[in-house]
VOMISE-33940 format. One line per 5 residues: number of its first residue (from 1); for each residue z, y, x of N, C-alpha, C. Coordinates in nm, 3 decimals. Atoms other than C-alpha are relative to their C-alpha. Layout:
N
NUM) Z Y X Z Y X Z Y X ~ ...
This chain:
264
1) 0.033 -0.142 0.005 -0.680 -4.070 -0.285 0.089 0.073 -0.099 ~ -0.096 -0.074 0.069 -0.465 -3.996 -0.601 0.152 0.058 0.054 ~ -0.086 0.007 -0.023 -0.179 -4.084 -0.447 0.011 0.091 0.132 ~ 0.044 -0.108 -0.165 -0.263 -3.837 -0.100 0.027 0.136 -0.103 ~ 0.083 -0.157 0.079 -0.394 -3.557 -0.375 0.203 0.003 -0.066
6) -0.085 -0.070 0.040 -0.014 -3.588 -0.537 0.120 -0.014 0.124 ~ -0.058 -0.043 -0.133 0.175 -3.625 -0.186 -0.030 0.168 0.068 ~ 0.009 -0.132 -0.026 0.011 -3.295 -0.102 0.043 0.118 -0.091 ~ -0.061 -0.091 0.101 0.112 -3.111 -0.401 0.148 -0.010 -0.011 ~ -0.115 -0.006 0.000 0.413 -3.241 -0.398 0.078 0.105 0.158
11) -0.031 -0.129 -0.078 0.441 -3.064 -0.046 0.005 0.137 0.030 ~ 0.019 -0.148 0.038 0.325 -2.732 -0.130 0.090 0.001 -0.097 ~ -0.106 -0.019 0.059 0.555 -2.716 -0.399 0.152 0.026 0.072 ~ -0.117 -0.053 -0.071 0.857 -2.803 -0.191 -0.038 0.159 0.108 ~ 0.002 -0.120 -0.056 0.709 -2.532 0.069 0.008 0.132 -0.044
16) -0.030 -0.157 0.074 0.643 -2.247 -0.169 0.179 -0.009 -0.038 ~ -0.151 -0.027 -0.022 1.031 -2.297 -0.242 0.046 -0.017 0.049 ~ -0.097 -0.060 -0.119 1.184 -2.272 0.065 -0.055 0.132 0.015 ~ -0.008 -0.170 -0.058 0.954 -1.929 0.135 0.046 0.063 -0.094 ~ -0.080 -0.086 0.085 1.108 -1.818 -0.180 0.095 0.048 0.046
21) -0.181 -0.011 -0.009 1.447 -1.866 -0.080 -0.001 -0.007 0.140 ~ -0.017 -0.004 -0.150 1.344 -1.841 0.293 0.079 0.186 0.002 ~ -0.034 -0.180 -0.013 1.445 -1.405 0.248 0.144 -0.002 -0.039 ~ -0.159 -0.024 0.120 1.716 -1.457 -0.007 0.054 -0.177 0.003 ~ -0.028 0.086 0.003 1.933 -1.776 -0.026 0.001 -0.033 -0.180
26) 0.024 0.009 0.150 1.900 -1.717 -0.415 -0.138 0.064 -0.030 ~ 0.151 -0.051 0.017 1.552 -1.709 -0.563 -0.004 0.092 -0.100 ~ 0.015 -0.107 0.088 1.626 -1.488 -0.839 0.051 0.129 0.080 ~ -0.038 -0.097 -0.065 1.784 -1.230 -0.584 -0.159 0.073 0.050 ~ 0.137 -0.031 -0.031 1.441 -1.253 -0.404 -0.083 0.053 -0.094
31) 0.082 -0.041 0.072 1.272 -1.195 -0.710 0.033 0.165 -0.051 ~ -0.034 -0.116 -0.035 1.468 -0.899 -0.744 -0.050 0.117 0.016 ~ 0.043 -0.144 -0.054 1.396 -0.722 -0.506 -0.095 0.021 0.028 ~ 0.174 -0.027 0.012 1.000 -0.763 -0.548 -0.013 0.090 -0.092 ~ 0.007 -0.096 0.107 1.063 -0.616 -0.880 0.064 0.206 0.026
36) -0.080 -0.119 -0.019 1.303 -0.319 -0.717 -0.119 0.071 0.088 ~ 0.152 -0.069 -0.077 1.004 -0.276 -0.419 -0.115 0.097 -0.088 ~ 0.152 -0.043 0.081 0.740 -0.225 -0.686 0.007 0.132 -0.041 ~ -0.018 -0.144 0.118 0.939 0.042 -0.895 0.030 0.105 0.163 ~ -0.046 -0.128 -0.106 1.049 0.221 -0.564 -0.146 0.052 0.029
41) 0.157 -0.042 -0.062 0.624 0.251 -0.493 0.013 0.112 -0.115 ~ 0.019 -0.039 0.094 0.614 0.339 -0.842 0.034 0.167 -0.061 ~ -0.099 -0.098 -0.001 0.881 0.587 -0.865 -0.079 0.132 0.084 ~ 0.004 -0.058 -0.115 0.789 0.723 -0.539 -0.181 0.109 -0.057 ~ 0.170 -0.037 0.066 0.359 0.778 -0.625 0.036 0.084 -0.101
46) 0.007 -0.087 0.086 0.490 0.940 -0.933 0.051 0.129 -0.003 ~ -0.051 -0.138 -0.069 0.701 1.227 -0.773 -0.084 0.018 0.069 ~ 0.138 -0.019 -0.109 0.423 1.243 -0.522 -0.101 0.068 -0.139 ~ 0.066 -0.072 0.062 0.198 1.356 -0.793 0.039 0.112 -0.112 ~ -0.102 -0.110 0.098 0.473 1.535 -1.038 -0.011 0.158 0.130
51) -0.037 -0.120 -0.088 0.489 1.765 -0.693 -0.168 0.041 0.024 ~ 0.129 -0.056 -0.029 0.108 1.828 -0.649 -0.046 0.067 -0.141 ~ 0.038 -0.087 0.098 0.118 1.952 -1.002 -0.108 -0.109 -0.076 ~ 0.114 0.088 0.090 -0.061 1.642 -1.138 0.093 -0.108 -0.131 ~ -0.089 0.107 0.104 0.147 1.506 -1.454 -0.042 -0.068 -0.066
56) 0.080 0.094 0.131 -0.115 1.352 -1.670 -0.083 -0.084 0.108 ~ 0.098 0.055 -0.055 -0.345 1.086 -1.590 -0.141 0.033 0.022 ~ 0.186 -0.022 -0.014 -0.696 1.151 -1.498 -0.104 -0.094 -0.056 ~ 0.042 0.042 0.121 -0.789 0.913 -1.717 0.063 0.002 -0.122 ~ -0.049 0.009 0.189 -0.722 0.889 -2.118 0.048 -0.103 0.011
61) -0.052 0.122 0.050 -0.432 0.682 -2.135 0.111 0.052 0.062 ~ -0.149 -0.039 -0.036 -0.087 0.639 -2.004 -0.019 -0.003 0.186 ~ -0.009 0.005 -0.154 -0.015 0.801 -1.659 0.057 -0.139 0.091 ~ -0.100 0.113 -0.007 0.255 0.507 -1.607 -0.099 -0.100 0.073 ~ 0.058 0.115 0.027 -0.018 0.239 -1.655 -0.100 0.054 0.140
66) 0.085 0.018 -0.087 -0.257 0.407 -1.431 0.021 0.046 0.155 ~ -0.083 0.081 -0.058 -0.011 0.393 -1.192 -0.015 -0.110 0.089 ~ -0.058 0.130 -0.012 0.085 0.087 -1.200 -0.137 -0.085 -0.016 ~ 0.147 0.096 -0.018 -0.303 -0.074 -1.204 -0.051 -0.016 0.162 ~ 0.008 0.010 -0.170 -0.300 0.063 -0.796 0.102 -0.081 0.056
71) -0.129 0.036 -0.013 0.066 0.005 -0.749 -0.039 -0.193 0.049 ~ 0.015 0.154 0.003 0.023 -0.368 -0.845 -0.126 -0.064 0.076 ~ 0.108 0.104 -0.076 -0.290 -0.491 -0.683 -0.038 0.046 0.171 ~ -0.031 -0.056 -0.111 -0.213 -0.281 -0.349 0.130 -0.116 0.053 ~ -0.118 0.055 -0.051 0.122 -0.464 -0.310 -0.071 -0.145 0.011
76) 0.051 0.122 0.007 -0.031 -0.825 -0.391 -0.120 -0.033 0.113 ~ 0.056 0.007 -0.129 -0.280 -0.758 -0.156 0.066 0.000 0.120 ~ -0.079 -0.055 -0.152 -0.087 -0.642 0.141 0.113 -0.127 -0.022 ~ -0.150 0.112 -0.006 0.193 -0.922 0.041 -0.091 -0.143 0.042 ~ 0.087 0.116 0.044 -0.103 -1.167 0.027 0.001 -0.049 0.191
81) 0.083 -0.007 -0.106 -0.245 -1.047 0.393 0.147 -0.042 0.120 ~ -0.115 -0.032 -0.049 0.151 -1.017 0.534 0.037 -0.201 0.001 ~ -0.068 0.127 0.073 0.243 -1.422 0.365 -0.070 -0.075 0.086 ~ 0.054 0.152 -0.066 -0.060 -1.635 0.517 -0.021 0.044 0.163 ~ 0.001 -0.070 -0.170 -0.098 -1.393 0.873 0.118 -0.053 0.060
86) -0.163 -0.004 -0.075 0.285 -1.512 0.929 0.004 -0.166 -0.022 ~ 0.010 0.137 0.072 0.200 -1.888 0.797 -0.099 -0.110 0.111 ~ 0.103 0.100 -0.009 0.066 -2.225 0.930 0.003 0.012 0.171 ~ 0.018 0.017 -0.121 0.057 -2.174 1.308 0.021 -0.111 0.072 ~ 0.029 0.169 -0.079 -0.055 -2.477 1.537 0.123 -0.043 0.081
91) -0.165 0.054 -0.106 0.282 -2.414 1.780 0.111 0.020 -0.137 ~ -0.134 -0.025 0.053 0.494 -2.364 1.411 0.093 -0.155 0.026 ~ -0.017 0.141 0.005 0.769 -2.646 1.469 0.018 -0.056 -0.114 ~ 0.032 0.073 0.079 0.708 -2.726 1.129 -0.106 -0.120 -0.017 ~ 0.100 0.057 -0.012 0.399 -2.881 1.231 0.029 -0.135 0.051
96) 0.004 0.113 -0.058 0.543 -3.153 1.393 0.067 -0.107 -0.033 ~ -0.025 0.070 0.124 0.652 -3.326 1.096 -0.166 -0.061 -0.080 ~ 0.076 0.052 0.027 0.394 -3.586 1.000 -0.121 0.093 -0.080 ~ 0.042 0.024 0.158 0.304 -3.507 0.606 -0.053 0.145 0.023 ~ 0.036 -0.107 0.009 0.302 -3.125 0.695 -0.141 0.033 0.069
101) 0.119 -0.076 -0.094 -0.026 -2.948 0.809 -0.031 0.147 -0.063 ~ 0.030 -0.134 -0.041 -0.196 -2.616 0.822 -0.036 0.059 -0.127 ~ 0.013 -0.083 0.176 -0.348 -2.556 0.461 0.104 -0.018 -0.069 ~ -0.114 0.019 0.086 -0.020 -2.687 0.325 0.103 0.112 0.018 ~ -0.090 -0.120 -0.051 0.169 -2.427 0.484 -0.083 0.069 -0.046
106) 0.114 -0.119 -0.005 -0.105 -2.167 0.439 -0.017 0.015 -0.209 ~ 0.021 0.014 0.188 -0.118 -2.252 0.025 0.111 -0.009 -0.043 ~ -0.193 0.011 0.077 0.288 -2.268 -0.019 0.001 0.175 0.054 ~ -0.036 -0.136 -0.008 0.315 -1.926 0.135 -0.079 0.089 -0.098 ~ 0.142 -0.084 0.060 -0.023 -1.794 -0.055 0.055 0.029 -0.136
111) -0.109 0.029 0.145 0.191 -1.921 -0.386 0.081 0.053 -0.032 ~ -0.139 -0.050 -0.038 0.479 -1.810 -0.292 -0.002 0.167 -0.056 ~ 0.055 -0.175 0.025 0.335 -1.441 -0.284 -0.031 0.000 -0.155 ~ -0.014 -0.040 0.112 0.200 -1.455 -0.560 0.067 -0.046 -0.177 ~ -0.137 0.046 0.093 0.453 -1.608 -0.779 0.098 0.111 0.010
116) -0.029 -0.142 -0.027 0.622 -1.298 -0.652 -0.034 0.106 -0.063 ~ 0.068 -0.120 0.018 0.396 -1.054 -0.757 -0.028 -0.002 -0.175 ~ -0.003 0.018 0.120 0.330 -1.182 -1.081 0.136 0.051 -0.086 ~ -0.139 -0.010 0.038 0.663 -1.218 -1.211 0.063 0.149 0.020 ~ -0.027 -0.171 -0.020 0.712 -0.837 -1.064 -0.068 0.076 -0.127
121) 0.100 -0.109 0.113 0.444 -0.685 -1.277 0.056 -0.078 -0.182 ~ 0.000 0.044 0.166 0.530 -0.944 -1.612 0.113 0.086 0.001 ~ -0.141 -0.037 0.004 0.889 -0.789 -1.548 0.018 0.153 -0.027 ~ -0.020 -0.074 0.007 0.831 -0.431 -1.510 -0.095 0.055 -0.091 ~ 0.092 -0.019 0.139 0.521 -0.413 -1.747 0.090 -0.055 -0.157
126) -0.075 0.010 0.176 0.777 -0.554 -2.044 0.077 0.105 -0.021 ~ -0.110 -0.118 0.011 1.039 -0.328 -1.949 -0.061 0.100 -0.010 ~ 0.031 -0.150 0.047 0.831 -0.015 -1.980 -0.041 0.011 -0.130 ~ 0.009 0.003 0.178 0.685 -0.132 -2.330 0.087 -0.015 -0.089 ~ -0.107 0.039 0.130 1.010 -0.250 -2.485 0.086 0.077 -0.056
131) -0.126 -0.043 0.004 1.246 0.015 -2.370 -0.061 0.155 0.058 ~ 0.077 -0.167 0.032 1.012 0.348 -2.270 -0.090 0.036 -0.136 ~ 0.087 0.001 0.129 0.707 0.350 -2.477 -0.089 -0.137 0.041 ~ 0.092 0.105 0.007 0.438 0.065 -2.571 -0.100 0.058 0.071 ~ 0.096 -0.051 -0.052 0.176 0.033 -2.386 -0.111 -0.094 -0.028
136) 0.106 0.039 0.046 -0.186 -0.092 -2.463 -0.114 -0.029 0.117 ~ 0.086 0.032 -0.090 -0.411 -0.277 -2.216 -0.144 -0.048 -0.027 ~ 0.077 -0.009 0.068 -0.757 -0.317 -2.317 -0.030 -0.156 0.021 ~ 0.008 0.160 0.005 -0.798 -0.670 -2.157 0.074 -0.018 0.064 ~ -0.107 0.049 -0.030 -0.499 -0.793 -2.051 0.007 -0.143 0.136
141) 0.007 0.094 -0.106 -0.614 -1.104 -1.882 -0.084 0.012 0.076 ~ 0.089 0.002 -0.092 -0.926 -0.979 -1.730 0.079 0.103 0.098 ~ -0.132 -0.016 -0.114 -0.605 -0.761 -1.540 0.048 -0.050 0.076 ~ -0.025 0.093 -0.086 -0.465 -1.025 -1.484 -0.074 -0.078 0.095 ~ 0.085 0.059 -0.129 -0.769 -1.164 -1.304 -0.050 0.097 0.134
146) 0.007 -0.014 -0.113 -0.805 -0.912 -1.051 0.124 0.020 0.073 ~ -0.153 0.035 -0.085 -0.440 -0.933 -0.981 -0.055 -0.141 0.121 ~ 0.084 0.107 -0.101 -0.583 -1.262 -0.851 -0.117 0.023 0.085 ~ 0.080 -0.018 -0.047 -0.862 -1.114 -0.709 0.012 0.056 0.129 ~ -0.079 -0.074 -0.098 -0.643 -0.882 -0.478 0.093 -0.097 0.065
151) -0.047 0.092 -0.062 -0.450 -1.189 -0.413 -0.058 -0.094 0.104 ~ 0.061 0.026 -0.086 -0.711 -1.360 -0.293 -0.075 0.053 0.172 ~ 0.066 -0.077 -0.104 -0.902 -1.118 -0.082 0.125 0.027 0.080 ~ -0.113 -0.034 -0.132 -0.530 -1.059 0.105 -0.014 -0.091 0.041 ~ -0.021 0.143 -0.054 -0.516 -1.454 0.153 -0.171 -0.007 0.123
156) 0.108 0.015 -0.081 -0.867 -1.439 0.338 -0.002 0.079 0.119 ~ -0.049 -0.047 -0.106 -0.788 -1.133 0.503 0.142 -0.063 0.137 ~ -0.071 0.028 -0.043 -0.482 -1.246 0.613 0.006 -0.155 0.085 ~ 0.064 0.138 -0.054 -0.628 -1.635 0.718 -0.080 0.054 0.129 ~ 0.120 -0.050 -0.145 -0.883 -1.427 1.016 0.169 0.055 0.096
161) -0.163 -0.018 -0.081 -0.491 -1.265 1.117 0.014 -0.144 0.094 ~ -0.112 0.070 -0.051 -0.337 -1.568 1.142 -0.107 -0.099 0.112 ~ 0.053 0.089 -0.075 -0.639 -1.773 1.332 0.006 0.113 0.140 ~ 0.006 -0.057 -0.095 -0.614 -1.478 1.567 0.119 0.018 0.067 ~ -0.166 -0.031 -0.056 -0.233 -1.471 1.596 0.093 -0.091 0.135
166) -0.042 0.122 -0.132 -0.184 -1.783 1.865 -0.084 0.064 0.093 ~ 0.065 -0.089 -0.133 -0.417 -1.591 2.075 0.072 0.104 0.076 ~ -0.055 -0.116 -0.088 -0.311 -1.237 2.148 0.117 0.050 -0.144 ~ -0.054 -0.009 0.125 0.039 -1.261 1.874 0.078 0.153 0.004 ~ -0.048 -0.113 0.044 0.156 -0.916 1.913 -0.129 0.115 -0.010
171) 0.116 -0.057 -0.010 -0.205 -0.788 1.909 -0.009 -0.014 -0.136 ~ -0.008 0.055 0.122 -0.229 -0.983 1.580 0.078 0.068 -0.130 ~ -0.132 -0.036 0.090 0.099 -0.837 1.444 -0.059 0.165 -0.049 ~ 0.036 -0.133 -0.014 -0.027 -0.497 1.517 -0.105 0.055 -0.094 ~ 0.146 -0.016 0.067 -0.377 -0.507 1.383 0.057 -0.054 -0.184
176) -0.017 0.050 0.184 -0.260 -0.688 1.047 0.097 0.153 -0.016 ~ -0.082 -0.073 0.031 0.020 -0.388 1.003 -0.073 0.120 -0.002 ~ 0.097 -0.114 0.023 -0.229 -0.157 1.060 -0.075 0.026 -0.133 ~ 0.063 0.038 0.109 -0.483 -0.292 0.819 0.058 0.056 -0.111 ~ -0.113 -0.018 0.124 -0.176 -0.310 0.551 0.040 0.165 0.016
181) -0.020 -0.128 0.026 -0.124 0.084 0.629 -0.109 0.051 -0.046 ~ 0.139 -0.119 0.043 -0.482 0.230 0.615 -0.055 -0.098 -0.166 ~ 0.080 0.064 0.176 -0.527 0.035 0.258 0.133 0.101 -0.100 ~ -0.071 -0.109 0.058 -0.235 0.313 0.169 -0.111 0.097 -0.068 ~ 0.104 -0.094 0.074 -0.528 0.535 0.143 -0.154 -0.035 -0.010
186) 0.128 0.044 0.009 -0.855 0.356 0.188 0.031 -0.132 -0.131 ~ 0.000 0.137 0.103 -0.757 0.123 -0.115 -0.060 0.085 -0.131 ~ 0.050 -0.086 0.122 -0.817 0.443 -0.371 0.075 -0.022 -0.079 ~ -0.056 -0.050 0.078 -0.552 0.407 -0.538 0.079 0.117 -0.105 ~ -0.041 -0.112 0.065 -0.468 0.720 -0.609 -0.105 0.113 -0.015
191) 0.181 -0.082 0.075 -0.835 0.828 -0.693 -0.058 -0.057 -0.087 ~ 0.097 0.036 0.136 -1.070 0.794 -0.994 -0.107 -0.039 0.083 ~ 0.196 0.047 -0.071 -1.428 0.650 -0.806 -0.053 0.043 -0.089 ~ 0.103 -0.027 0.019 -1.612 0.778 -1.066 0.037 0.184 0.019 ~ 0.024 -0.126 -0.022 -1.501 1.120 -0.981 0.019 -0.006 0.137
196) 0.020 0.056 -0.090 -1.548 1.058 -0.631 -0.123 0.075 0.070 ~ 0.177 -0.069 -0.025 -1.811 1.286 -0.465 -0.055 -0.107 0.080 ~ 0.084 0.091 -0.085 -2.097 1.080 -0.341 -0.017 -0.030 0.150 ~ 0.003 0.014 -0.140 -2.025 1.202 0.027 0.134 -0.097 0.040 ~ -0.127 0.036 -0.095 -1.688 1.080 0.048 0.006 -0.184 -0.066
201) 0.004 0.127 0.021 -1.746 0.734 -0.139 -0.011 -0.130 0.064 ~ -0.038 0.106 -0.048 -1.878 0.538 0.107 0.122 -0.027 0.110 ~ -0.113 -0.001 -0.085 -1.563 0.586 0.304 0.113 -0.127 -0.081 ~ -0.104 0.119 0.059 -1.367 0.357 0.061 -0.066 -0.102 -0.055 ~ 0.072 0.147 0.075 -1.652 0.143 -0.087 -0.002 -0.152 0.086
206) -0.035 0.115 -0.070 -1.632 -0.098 0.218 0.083 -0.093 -0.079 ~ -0.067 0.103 0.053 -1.339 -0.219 0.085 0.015 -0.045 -0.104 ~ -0.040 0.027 0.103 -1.257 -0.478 -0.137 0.112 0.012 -0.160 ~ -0.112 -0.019 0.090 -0.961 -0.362 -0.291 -0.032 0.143 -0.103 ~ 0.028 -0.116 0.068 -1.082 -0.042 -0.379 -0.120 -0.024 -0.104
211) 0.112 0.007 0.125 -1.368 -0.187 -0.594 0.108 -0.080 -0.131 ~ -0.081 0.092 0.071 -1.081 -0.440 -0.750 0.096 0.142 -0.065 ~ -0.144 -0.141 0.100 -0.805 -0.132 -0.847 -0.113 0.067 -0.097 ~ 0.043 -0.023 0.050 -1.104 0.023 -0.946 -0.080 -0.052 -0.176 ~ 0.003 0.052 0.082 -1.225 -0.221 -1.185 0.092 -0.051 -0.098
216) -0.122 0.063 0.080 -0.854 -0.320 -1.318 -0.031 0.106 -0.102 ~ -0.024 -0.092 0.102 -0.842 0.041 -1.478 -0.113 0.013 -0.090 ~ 0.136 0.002 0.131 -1.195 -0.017 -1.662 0.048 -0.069 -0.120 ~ -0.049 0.086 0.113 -1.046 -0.305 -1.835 0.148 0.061 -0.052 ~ -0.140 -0.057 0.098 -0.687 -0.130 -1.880 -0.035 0.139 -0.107
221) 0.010 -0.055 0.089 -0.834 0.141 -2.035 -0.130 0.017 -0.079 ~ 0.168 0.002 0.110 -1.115 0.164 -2.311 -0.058 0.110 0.078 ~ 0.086 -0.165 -0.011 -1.229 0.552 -2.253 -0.021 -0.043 0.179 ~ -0.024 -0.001 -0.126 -1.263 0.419 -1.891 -0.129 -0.081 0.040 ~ 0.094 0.090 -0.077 -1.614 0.234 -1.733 -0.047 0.074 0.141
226) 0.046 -0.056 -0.130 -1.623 0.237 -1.352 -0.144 -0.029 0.013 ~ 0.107 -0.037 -0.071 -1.944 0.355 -1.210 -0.049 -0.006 0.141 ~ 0.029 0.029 -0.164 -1.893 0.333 -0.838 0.074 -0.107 0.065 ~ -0.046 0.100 -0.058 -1.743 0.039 -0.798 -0.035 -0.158 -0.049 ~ 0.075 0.181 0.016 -1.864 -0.370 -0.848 0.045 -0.099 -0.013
231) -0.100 0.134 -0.009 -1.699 -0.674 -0.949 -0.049 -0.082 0.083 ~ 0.005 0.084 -0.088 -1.907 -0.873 -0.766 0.002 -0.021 0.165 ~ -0.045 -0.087 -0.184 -1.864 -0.709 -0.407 0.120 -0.103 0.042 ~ -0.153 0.041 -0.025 -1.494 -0.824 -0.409 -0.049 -0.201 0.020 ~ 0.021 0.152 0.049 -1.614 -1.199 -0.488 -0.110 -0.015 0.115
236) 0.056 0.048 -0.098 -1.867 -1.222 -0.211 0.080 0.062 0.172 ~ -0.054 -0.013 -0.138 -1.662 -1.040 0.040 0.143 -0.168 -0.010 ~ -0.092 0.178 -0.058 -1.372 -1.352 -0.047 -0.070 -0.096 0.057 ~ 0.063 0.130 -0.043 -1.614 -1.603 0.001 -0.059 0.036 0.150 ~ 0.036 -0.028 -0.170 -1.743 -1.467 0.357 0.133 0.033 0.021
241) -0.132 -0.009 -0.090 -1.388 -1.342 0.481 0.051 -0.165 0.038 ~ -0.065 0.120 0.021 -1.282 -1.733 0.334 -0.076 -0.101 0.129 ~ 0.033 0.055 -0.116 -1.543 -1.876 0.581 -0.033 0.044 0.115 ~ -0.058 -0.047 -0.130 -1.476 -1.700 0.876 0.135 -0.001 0.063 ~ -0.069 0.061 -0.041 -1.158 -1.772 0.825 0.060 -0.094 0.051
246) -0.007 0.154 0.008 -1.146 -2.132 0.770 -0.086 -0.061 0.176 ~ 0.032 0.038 -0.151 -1.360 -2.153 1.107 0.041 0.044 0.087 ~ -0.083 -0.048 -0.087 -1.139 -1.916 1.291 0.098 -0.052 0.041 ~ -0.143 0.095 -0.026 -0.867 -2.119 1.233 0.004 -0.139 0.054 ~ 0.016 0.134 -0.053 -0.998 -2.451 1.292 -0.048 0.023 0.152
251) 0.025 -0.018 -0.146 -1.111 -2.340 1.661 0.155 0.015 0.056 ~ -0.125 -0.038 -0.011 -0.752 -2.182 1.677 0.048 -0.154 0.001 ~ -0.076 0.138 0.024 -0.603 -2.529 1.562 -0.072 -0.079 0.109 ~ 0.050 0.068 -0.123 -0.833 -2.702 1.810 0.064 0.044 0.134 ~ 0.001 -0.050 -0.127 -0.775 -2.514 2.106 0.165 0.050 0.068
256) -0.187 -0.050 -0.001 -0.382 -2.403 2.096 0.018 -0.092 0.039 ~ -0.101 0.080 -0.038 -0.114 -2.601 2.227 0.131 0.072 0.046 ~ -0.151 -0.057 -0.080 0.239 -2.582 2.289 0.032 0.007 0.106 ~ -0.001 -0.006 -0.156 0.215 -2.614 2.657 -0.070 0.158 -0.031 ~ 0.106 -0.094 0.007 -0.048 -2.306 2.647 0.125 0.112 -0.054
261) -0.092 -0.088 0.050 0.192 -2.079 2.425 0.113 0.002 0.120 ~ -0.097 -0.007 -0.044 0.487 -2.172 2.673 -0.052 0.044 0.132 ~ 0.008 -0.053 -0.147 0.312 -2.069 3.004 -0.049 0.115 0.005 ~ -0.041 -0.109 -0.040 0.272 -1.767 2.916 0.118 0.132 -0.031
């Protein structure tokens, strides 16, 4: 069993680095241009509100930061839902290599992402404290945990994709790309929830992400406790998305074949 438990790690490892260097033939290029993506959101959101006449933050603290608390757990999500929806498929011909199987693929890409995403935010969060101004996060790692939290909830979302993607795969493609657009504005990132009128709330409370961005900026800033949004929401929607996935896929993995894909 040890020896299985470090055969499999040792395969996810090699897999998360090939999808590194599956985009870019150099992994620091790739990393790159996660970091260049982020600031172009960044950039972009902040002329978007410089032109509506909104220059300060709407909360007490640095506009920058509150920002960059949507910014970052919007992208990690959507990279999350984009990484394992495109991962693991029963006809991939990776599959037909012994050692490889379906969570191994499905947990090297999941990695992959967010090894990505991380490394984006450590990168552009130093560079704005070292070389604009400092900036002050109130808990730093409980940040960092819904970075993971948004990571996750894409990986679950994105696991119901991919068990649906050997079925109907440009139906699949469609619906996930969708998803990843309407979380542009149903994610709330670029709203306060506690100023939030009560009619229009439950329109974004469904989702998980919007309780997660919401809760990052409690912990990034002191003068800040969300009110309409729940840490534990996010944490029971992973664990139901996670097993609906996990049985979506195993029917999927049952029932596929490469004959089946090729006749039609």
């Amino acid at each position: 069993m040890l020896e299985a438990a470090f055969t499999t790690l040792a395969l996810i490892y090699h897999l998360t680095v090939n999808n590194l260097r599956k985009e870019q033939r150099n992994a620091l290029a790739g990393l790159i241009m996660t970091v260049v993506r982020s600031l172009m959101m960044i950039a972009g959101f902040y002329l978007l509100f410089a032109l509506v006449g909104v220059r300060s933050s709407p909360l007490r603290g640095d506009f920058i930061v509150y920002i960059m608390s949507g910014i970052f757990m919007f992208q990690t999500h959507n990279a999350a839902i984009g990484a394992v929806a495109s991962a693991g498929s029963p006809t991939n011909p990776m599959m037909m290599h012994g050692p490889i199987n379906t969570a191994v693929m499905i947990a090297a890409s999941a990695l992959a992402t967010l090894y990505r995403q991380t490394i984006s935010a450590i990168v552009i969060l130093s560079f704005y404290h070292y070389v604009i101004q400092p900036i002050h996060l109130e808990s730093a790692l409980m940040c960092y945990a819904m970075l993971i939290l948004a990571w996750m909830s894409g990986c679950c979302i994105g696991l119901i994709f991919l068990a649906f993607r050997p079925w109907w795969p440009q139906g699949a493609q469609v619906l996930s790309s969708f998803y990843q657009r309407m979380n542009m504005i149903f994610s709330g990132k670029m709203f306060v929830a506690n100023a939030m009128p009560a009619a229009l709330l439950p329109t974004f409370a469904w989702n998980p992400l919007f309780h997660i961005i919401d809760q990052t900026r409690g912990f990034a800033f002191i003068n800040y406790s969300p009110r309409n949004s729940s840490l534990i929401y996010p944490v029971y929607c992973i664990l139901g998305l996670w097993m609906v996935g996990l049985m979506a896929e195993f029917v999927s993995r049952k029932s596929i074949s490469v004959s089946m894909m090729r006749g039609r």
